[in-house]
C-alpha positions in Angstrom: 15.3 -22.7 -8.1 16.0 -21.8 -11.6 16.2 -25.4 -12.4 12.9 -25.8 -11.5 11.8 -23.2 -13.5 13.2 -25.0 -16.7 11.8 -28.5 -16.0 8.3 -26.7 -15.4 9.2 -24.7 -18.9 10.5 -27.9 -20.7 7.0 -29.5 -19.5 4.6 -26.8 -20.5 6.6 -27.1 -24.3 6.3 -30.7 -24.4 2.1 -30.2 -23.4 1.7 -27.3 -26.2 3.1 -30.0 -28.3 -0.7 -31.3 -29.1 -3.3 -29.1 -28.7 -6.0 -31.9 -27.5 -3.0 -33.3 -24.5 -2.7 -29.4 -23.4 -6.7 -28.8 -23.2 -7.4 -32.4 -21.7 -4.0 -31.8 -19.2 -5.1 -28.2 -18.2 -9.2 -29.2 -17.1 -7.8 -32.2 -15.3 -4.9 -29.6 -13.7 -7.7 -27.4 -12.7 -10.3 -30.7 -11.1 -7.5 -31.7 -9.1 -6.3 -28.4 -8.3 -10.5 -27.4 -6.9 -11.2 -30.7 -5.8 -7.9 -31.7 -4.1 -5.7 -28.3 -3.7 -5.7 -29.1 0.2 -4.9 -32.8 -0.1 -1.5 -34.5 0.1 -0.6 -35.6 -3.1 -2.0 -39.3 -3.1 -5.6 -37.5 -2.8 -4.6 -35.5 -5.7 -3.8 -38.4 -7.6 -7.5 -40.0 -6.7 -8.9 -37.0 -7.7 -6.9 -37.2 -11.1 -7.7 -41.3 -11.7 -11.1 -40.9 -10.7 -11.5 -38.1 -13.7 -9.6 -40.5 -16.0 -11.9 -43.9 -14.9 -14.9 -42.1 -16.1 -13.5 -40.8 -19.6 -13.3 -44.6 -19.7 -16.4 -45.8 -18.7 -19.6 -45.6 -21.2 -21.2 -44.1 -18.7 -19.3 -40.8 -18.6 -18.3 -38.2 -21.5 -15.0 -39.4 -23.2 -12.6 -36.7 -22.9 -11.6 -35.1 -19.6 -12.6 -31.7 -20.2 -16.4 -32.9 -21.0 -16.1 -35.1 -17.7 -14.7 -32.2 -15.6 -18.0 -29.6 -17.3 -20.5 -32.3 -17.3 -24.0 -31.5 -15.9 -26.2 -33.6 -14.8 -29.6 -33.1 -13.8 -29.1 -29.2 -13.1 -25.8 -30.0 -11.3 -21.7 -30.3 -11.8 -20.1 -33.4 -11.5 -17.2 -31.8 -9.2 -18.7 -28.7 -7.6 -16.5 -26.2 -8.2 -17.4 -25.8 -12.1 -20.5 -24.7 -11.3 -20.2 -23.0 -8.0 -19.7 -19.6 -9.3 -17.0 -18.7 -8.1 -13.9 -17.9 -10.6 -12.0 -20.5 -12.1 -8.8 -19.4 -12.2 -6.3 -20.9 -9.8 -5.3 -18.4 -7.1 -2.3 -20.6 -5.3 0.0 -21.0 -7.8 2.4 -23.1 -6.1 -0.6 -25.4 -5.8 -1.7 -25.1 -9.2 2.1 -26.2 -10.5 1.7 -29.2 -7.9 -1.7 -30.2 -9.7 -0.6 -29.7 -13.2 2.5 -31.9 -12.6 0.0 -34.4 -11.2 -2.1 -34.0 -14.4 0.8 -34.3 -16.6 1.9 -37.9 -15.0 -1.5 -39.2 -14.5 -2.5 -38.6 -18.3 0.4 -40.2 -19.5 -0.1 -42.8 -17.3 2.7 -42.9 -15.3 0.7 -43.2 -11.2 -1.3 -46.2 -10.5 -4.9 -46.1 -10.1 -4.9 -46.2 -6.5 -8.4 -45.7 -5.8 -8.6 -49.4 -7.5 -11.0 -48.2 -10.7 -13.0 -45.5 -8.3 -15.8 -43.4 -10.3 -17.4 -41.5 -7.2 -16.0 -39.9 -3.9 -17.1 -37.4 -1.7 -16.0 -35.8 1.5 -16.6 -37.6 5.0 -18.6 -34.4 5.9 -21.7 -35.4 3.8 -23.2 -38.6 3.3 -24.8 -38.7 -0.2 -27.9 -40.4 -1.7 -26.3 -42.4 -3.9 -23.1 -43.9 -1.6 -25.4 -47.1 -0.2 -25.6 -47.7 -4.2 -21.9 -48.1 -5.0 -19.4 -50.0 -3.5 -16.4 -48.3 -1.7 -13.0 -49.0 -2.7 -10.9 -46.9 -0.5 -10.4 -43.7 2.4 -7.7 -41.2 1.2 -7.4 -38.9 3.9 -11.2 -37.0 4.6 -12.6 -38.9 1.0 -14.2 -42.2 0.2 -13.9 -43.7 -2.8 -16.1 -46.1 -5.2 -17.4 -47.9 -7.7 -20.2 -49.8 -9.3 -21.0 -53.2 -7.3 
């Protein structure tokens, strides 16, 4: 247990080390940990390569923080930023989990499994704008996708 403490230590210095990694690692911590808290951890991932595809398309805002805030049209991007609700992480063994996945996603250490994904949503709505994109993948109760 304690060793886990100082790896999670030793990982928080090595973040504070640049003040742009620790902002852009803490907004993508907290998207994964809203959008994906109750995902295994290959939705979390999605959730974190999806953020990172769109700082990378022209499309999008290019940092994460301004992808994770953006507004559009009188609404969030990812829902919870907007929902009114507090944004402080409750869980936090799940918050831990999500800014570990934050941590290897933004130094590019997982794969983009969602195969360059810039949209998901849940199963449980269907969307105007799915029949627009094309869909790259299911993780779990998502669906993934991109432009045609």
């Amino acid at each position: 247990m304690h060793i886990q403490k100082w790896i999670g230590a030793i990982l928080l210095i090595c973040v504070y080390q640049s003040s742009y990694a620790e902002g852009a690692i803490f907004c993508l911590a907290k998207n994964i940990y809203f959008e994906s808290r109750d995902q295994p951890w290959i939705g979390q991932i999605a959730v974190a390569q999806v953020t990172l595809n769109r700082v990378k398309d022209r499309s999008f805002p290019n940092t994460i923080c301004r992808v994770v805030k953006q507004r559009k049209n009188k609404t969030c991007q990812f829902s919870w930023y907007c929902d009114g609700l507090s944004d402080t992480p409750k869980d936090k063994k799940r918050y831990e989990e999500a800014l570990r996945t934050a941590m290897y996603a933004y130094r590019g250490e997982l794969p983009d499994i969602t195969e360059g994904a810039l949209w998901y949503h849940a199963l449980t709505v269907k969307p105007w704008w799915a029949k627009s994109y094309k869909r790259t993948i299911n993780i779990n109760d998502h669906i993934f996708y991109t432009r045609p």
